[in-house]
DRENDO-1510 file (C-alpha; in Angstrom, 1 decimal, always signed):
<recs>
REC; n; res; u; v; w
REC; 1; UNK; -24.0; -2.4; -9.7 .
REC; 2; UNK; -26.9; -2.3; -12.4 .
REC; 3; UNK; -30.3; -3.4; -11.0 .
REC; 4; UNK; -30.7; -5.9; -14.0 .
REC; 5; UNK; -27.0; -7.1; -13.9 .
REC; 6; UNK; -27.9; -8.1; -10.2 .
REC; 7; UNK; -30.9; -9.7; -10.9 .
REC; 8; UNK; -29.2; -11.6; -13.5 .
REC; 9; UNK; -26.7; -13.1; -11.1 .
REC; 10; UNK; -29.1; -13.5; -8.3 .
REC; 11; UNK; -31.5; -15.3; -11.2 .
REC; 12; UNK; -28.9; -17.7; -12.6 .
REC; 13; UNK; -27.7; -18.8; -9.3 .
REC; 14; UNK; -31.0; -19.7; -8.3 .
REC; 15; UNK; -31.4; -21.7; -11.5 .
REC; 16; UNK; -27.9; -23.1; -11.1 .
REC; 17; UNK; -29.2; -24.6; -7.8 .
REC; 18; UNK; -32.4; -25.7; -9.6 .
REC; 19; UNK; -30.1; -27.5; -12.3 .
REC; 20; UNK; -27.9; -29.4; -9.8 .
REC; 21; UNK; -31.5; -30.6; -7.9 .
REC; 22; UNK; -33.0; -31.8; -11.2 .
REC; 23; UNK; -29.7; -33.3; -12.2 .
REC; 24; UNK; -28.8; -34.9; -9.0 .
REC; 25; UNK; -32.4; -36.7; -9.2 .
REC; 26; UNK; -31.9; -37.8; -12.9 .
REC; 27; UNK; -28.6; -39.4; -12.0 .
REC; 28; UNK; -30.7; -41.5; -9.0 .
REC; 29; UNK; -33.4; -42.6; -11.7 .
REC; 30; UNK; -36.1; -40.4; -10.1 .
REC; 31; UNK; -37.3; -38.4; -13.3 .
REC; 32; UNK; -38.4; -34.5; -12.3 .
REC; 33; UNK; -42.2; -33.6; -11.0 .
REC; 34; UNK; -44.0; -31.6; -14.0 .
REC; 35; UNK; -43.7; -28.8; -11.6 .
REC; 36; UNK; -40.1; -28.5; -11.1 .
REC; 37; UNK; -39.5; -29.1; -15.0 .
REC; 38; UNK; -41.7; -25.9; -15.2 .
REC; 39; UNK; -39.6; -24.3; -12.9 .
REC; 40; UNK; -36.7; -24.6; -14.6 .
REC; 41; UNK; -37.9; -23.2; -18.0 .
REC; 42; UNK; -39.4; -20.4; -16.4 .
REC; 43; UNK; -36.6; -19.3; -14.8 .
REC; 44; UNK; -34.2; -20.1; -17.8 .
REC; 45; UNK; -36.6; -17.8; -19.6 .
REC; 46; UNK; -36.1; -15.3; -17.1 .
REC; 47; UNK; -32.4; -15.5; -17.1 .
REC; 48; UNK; -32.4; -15.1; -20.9 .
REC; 49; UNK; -34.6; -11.8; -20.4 .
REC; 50; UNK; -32.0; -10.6; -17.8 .
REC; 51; UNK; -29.1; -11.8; -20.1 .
REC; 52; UNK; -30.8; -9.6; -22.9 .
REC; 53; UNK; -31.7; -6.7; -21.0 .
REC; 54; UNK; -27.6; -6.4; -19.9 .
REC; 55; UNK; -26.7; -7.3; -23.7 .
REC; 56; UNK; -29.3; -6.2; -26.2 .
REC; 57; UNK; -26.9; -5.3; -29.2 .
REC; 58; UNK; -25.7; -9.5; -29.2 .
REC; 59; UNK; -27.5; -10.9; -31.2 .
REC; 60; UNK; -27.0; -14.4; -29.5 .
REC; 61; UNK; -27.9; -13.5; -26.6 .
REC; 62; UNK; -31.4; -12.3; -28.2 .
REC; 63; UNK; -31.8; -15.5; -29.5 .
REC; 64; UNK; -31.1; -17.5; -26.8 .
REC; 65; UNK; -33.6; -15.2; -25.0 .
REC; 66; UNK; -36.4; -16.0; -27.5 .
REC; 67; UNK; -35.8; -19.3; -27.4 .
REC; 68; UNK; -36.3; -19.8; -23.7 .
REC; 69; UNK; -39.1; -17.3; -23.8 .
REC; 70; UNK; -40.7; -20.0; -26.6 .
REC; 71; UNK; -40.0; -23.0; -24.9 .
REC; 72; UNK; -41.8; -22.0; -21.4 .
REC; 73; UNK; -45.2; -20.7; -23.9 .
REC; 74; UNK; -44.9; -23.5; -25.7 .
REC; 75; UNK; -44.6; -25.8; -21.7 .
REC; 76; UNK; -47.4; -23.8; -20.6 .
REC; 77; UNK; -49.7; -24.0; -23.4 .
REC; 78; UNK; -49.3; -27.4; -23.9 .
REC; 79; UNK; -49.8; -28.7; -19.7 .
REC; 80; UNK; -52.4; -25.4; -19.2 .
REC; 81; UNK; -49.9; -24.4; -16.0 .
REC; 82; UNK; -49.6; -20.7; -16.7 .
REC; 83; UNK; -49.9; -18.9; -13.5 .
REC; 84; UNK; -50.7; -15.0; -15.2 .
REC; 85; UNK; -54.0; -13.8; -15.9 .
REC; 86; UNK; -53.4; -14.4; -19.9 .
REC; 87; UNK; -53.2; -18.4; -20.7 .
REC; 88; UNK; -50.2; -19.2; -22.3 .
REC; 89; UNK; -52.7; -20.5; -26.1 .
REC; 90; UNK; -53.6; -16.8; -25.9 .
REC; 91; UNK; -52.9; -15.7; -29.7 .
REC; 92; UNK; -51.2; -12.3; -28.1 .
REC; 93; UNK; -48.2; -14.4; -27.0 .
REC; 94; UNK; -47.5; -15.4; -30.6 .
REC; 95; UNK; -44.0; -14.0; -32.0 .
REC; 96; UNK; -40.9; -13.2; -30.1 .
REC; 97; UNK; -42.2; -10.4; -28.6 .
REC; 98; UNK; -44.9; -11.9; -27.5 .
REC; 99; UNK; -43.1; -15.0; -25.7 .
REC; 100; UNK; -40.7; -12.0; -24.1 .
REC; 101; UNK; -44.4; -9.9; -22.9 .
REC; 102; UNK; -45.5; -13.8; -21.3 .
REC; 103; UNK; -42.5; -14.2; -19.5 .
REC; 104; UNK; -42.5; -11.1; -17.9 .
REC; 105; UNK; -46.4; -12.1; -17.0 .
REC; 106; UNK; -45.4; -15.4; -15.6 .
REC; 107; UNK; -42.7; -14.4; -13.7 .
REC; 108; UNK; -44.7; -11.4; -11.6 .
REC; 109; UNK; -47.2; -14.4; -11.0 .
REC; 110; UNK; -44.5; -16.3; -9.4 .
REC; 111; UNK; -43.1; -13.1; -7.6 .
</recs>
């Protein structure tokens, strides 16, 4: 099997478990720490990244990837919880190649 179609699988169920903890504390009125909200966009950004890197020509998929890649800068910058060496405000982040470059950051920092 292809190392990034693994790591997609392994990813999303990881994230799938994430999802059913947040939503299972939602549904008993306990809203989500900061940190486990930041959790779950970083590794929906990473599971877009993994989704791209397995489908590059759909261009769905690519947005959906950028997206996610935008909404974890966007997180970060605006609660100053990046993890990488670069802070999330850093002007180099800026455009969707940027956001893609500060995923891969933050998700070696959480490796």
């Amino acid at each position: 099997m292809d190392e990034d179609l693994w790591a997609l699988i392994t990813e999303t169920a990881a994230l799938t478990g994430l999802l059913e903890e947040l939503t299972a504390a939602e549904r008993a009125g306990t809203p989500p720490p900061p940190v486990k909200e930041r959790e779950y966009l970083l590794r929906r950004a990473i599971v877009g990244q993994l989704h791209f890197a397995v489908s590059p020509a759909d261009p769905g998929v690519a947005e959906q990837a950028r997206e996610c890649a935008d909404r974890l800068r966007d997180w970060d910058a605006g609660h100053r919880t990046s993890r990488g060496a670069v802070p999330a405000a850093d002007p180099r982040w800026g455009g969707p190649e940027g956001a893609r470059e500060y995923v891969l950051q933050e998700a070696e920092a959480a490796a």
